[in-house]
C-alpha positions in Angstrom: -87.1 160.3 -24.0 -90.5 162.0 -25.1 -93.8 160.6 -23.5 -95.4 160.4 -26.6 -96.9 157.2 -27.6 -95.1 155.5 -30.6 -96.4 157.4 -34.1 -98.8 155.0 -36.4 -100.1 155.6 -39.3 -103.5 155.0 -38.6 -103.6 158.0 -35.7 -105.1 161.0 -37.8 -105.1 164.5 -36.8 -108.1 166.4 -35.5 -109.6 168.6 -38.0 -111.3 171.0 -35.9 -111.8 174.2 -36.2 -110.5 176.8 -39.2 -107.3 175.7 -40.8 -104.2 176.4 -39.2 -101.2 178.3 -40.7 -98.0 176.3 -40.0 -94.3 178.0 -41.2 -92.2 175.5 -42.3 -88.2 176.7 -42.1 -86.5 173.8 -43.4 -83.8 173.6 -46.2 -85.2 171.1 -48.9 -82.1 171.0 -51.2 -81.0 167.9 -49.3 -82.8 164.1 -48.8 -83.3 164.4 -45.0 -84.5 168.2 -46.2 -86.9 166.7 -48.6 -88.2 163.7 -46.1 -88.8 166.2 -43.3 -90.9 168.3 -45.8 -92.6 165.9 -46.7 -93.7 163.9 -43.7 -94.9 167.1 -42.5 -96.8 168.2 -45.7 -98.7 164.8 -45.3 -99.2 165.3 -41.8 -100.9 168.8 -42.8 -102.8 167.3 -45.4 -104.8 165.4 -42.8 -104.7 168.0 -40.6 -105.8 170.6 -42.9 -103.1 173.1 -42.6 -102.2 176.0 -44.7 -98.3 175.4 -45.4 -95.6 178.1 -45.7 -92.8 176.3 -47.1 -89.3 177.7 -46.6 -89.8 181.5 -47.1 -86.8 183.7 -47.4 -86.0 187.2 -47.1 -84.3 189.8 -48.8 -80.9 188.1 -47.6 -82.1 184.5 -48.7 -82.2 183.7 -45.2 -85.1 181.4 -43.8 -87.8 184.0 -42.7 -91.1 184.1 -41.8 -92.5 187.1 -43.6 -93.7 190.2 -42.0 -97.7 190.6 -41.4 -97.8 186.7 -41.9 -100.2 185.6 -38.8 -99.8 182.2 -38.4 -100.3 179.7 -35.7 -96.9 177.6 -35.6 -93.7 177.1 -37.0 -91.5 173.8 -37.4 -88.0 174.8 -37.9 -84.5 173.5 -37.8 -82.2 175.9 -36.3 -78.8 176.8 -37.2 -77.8 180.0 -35.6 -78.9 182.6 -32.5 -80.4 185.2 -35.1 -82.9 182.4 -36.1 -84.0 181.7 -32.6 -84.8 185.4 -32.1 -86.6 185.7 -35.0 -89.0 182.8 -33.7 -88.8 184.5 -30.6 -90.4 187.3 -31.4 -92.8 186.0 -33.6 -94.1 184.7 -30.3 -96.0 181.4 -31.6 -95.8 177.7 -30.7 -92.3 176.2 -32.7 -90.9 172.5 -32.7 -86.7 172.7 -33.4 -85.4 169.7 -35.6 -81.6 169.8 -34.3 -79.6 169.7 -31.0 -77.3 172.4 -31.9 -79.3 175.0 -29.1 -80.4 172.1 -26.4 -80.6 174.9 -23.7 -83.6 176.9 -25.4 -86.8 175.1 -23.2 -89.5 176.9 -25.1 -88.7 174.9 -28.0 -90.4 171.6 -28.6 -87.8 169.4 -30.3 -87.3 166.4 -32.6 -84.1 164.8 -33.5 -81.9 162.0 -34.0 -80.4 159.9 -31.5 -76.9 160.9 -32.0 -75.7 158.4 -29.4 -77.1 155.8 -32.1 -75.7 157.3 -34.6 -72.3 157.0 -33.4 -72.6 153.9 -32.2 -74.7 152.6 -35.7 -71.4 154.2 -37.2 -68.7 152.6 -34.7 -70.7 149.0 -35.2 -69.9 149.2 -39.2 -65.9 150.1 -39.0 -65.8 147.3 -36.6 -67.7 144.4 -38.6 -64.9 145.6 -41.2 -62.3 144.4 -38.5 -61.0 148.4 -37.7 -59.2 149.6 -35.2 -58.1 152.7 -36.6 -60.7 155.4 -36.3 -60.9 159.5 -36.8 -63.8 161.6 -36.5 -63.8 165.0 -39.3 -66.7 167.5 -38.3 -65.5 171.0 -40.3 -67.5 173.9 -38.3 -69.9 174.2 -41.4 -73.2 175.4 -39.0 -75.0 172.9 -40.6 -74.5 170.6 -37.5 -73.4 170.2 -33.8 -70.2 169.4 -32.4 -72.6 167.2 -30.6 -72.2 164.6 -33.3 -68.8 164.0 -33.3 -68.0 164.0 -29.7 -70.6 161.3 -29.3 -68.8 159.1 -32.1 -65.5 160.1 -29.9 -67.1 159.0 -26.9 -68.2 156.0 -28.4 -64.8 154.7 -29.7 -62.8 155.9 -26.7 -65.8 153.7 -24.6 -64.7 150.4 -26.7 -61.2 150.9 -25.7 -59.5 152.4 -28.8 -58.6 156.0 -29.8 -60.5 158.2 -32.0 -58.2 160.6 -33.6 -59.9 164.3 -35.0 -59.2 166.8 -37.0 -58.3 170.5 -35.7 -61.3 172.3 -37.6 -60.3 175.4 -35.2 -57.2 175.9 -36.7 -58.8 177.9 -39.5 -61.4 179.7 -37.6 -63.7 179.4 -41.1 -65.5 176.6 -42.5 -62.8 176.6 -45.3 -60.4 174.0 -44.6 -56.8 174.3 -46.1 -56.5 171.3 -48.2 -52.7 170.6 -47.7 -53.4 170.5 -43.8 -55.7 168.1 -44.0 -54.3 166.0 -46.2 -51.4 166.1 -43.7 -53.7 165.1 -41.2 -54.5 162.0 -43.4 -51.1 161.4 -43.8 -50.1 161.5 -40.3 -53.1 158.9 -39.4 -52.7 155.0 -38.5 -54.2 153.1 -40.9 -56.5 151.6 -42.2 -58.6 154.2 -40.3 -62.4 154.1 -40.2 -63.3 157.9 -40.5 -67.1 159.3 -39.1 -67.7 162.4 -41.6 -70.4 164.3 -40.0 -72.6 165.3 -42.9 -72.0 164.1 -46.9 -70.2 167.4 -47.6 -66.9 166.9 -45.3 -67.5 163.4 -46.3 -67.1 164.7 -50.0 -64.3 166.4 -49.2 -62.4 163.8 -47.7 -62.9 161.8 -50.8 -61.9 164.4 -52.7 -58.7 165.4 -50.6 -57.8 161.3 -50.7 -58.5 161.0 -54.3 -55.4 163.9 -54.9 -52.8 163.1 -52.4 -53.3 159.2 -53.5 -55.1 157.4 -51.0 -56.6 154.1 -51.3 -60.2 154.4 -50.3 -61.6 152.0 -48.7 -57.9 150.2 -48.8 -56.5 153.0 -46.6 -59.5 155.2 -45.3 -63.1 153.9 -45.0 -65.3 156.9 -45.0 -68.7 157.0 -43.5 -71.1 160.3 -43.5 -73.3 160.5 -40.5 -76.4 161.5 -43.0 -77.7 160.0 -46.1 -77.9 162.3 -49.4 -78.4 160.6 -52.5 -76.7 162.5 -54.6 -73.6 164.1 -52.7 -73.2 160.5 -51.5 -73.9 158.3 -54.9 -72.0 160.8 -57.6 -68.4 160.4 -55.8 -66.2 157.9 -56.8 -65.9 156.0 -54.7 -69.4 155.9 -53.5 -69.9 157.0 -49.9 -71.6 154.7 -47.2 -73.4 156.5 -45.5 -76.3 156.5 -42.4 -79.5 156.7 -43.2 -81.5 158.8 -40.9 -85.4 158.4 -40.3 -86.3 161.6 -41.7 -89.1 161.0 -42.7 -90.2 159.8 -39.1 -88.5 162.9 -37.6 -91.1 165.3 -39.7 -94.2 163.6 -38.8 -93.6 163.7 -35.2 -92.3 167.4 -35.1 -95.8 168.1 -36.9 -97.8 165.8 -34.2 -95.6 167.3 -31.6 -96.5 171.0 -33.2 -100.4 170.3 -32.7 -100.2 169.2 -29.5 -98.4 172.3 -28.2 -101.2 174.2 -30.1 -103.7 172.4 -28.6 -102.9 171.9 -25.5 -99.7 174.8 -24.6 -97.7 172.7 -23.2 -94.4 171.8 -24.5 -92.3 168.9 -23.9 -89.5 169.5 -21.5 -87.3 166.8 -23.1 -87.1 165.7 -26.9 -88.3 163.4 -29.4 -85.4 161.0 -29.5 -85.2 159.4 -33.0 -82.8 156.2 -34.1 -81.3 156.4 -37.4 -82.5 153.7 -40.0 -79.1 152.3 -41.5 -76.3 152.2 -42.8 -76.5 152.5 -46.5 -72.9 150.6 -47.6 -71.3 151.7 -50.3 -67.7 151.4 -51.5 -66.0 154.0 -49.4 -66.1 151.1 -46.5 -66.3 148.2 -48.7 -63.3 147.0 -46.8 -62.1 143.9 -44.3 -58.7 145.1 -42.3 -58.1 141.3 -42.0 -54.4 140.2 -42.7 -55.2 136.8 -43.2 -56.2 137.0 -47.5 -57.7 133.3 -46.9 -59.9 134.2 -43.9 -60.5 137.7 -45.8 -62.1 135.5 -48.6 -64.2 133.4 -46.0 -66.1 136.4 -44.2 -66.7 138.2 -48.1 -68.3 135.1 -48.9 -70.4 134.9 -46.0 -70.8 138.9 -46.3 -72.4 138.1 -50.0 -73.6 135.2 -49.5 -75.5 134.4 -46.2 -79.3 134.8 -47.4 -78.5 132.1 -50.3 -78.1 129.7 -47.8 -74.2 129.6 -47.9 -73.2 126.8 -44.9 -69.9 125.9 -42.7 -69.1 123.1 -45.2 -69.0 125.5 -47.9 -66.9 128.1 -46.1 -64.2 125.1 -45.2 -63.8 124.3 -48.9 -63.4 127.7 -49.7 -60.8 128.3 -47.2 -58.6 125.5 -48.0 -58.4 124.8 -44.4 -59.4 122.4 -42.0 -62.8 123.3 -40.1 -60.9 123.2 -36.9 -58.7 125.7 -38.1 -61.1 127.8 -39.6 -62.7 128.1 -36.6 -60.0 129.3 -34.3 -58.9 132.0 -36.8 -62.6 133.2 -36.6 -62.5 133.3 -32.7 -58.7 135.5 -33.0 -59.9 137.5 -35.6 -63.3 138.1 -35.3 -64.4 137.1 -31.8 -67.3 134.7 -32.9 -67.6 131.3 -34.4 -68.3 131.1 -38.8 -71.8 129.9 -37.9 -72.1 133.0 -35.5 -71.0 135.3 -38.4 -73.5 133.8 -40.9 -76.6 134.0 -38.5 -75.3 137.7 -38.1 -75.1 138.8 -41.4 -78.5 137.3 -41.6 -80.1 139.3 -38.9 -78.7 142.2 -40.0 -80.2 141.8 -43.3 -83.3 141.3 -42.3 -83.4 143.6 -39.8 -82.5 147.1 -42.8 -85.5 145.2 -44.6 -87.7 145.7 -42.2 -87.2 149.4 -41.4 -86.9 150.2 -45.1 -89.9 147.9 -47.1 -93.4 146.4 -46.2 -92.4 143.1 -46.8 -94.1 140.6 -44.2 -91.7 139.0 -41.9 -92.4 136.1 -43.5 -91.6 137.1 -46.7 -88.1 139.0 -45.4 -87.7 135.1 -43.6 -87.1 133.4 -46.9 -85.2 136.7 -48.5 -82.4 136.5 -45.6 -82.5 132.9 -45.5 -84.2 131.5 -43.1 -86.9 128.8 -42.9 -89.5 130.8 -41.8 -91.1 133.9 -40.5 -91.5 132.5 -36.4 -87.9 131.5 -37.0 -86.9 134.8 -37.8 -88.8 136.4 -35.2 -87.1 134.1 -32.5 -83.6 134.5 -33.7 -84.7 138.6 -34.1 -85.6 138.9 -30.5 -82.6 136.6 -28.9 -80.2 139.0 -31.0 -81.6 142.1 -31.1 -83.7 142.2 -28.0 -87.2 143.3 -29.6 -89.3 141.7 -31.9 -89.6 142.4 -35.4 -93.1 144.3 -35.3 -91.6 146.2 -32.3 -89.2 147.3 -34.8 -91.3 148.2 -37.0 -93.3 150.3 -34.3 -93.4 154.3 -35.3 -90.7 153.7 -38.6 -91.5 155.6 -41.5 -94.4 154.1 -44.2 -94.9 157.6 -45.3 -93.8 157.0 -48.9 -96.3 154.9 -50.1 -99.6 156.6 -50.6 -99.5 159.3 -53.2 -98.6 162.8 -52.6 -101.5 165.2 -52.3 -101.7 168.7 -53.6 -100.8 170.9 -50.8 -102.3 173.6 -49.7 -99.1 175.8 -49.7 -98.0 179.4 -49.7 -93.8 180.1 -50.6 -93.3 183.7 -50.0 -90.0 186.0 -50.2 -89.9 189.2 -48.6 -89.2 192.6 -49.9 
């Protein structure tokens, strides 16, 4: 982990000096893209950088234009030519991905892709799975890294992760009728870990034709938020919510400290995703039992209203006893120990995702107060809510100022 101190908002850059030209080679056509861009463009605004954002050359690639002296580049890398061309431009550069860990002159930011998997594992298994599969096309817009962790993850709990051959092809085109084959061949219900929203799309797309029920059949999961791949599919795809715009700020931070002092981090800016934004692509319980199925729902939608034991027993048209054990075989906790759970959890994507006080997200998620909630937050969670809420993302709230930007295509 980097031995930079936790990011606040009130730590301001230095403003020394003439203004610094920073290239910024990030794709924007994408939410993280977008975040990223703009974390960095307010970073530069207190800063008082000159911005070139996402120049391109005659080939549309991601280039910094010839003649351009600047003093630093934040970049996410996707391919070799890329790291030569920041190579030779010979100037400080922070990396936003994992996908070229060996390169040491790199600073580098990224997410935590061991809590991704495991943020990812976490949700198929609330939904009672024990199926799961893993589809990471070679695309280049992502490591194999990310998948292998999720692999690791499940194979760690004791289950078997089952993955798609994306070799087979040798392209980033994948033959729909094998991989609708491959869906056939699956156990399920199966929990499937798409790596980005686009294989995610296409799994969606692929189930949609050859019939599958999704979520009934195959939950699918994208390891990375967009809002519009993810919300314009039908079904809707749940998806995780990266801190993006976390992962910008401290790539700039981590870009002026290299500048100022030449010295770049050996190891990376480690970075744990938000969320998982559920949609209904794993809206889904894999429990046999319809009665106890009905149960956990109701808790599911209706914990923070104050929903209690006695309410779950007449529901279930069972004795409390009973209801109990089947929660312990099923489940592995107690219907109490589900609600205060769901709680929690609730509170807990609040808190990374609005400025509520604790207090206020205390009576949301139902709970009698905020010094409750902090309690029950630290005995389950191990941290404290403000400890959470240490370095996330409040970027979005002031208003965006005008940038001080150059975009430039070469000839």
């Amino acid at each position: 982990m980097s031995q930079f101190p936790p990011s606040q908002t009130s730590e301001l850059p230095l403003t020394d000096g003439p203004a610094r030209r920073i290239a910024v080679l990030v794709e924007f056509d994408d939410t993280w893209g977008r975040n990223v861009v703009e974390a960095i463009a307010r970073y530069s605004h207190d800063a008082g950088w000159q911005l070139l954002l996402a120049p391109r050359d005659a080939e549309r690639r991601l280039r910094i234009p010839e003649g351009w002296e600047g003093d630093g580049a934040i970049v996410m890398i996707r391919d070799e030519s890329l790291i030569d061309h920041i190579r030779n431009r010979q100037i400080p550069a922070v990396d936003l991905g994992s996908m070229f860990p060996e390169i040491d002159w790199l600073g580098r930011v990224m997410t935590n892709d061991c809590a991704r998997a495991k943020m990812a594992l976490d949700h198929f298994r609330t939904r009672q799975l024990q199926h799961f599969a893993c589809y990471a096309p070679v695309m280049g817009r992502y490591p194999q890294q990310r998948s292998a962790e999720f692999r690791n993850m499940v194979n760690e709990a004791g289950f078997e992760c089952h993955a798609f051959n994306t070799e087979q092809s040798g392209t980033s085109i994948v033959d729909r009728e094998s991989l609708a084959q491959w869906l056939r061949d699956l156990p399920r219900p199966v929990g499937i870990f798409a790596s980005d929203p686009y294989p995610a799309r296409q799994l969606a797309e692929i189930c949609a034709h050859s019939g599958f029920d999704v979520p009934g059949e195959i939950a699918i999961l994208s390891g990375d938020e967009d809002e519009l791949l993810c919300g314009i599919m039908s079904p809707q795809i749940s998806s995780i919510e990266l801190a993006s715009h976390r992962i910008g700020f401290e790539a700039a931070r981590m870009l002026d400290h290299i500048i100022r002092t030449g010295e770049v981090p050996q190891q990376p800016v480690m970075i744990d995703p938000l969320r998982v934004c559920s949609r209904r692509s794993t809206d889904y319980l894999a429990i046999g039992d319809p009665d106890l199925k009905n149960v956990v729902r109701l808790i599911w939608e209706h914990a923070a209203d104050g929903v209690q034991v006695s309410d779950l027993v007449r529901a279930a048209a069972m004795s409390r006893r009973k209801m109990e054990q089947r929660f312990r075989e099923v489940l592995g906790r107690t219907p109490a120990e589900e609600i205060r759970r769901v709680k929690l959890e609730q509170a807990r994507q609040m808190m990374v995702t609005t400025s509520m006080s604790v207090a206020a997200i205390a009576l949301s998620c139902g709970f009698s107060s905020g010094p409750y909630l902090a309690h029950a937050f630290r005995k389950q969670y191990g941290i404290t809510p403000s400890e959470l809420r240490v370095g996330r993302e409040t970027l979005q709230q002031p208003a965006m100022p005008r940038l001080t930007a150059v975009s430039a295509r070469l000839n």
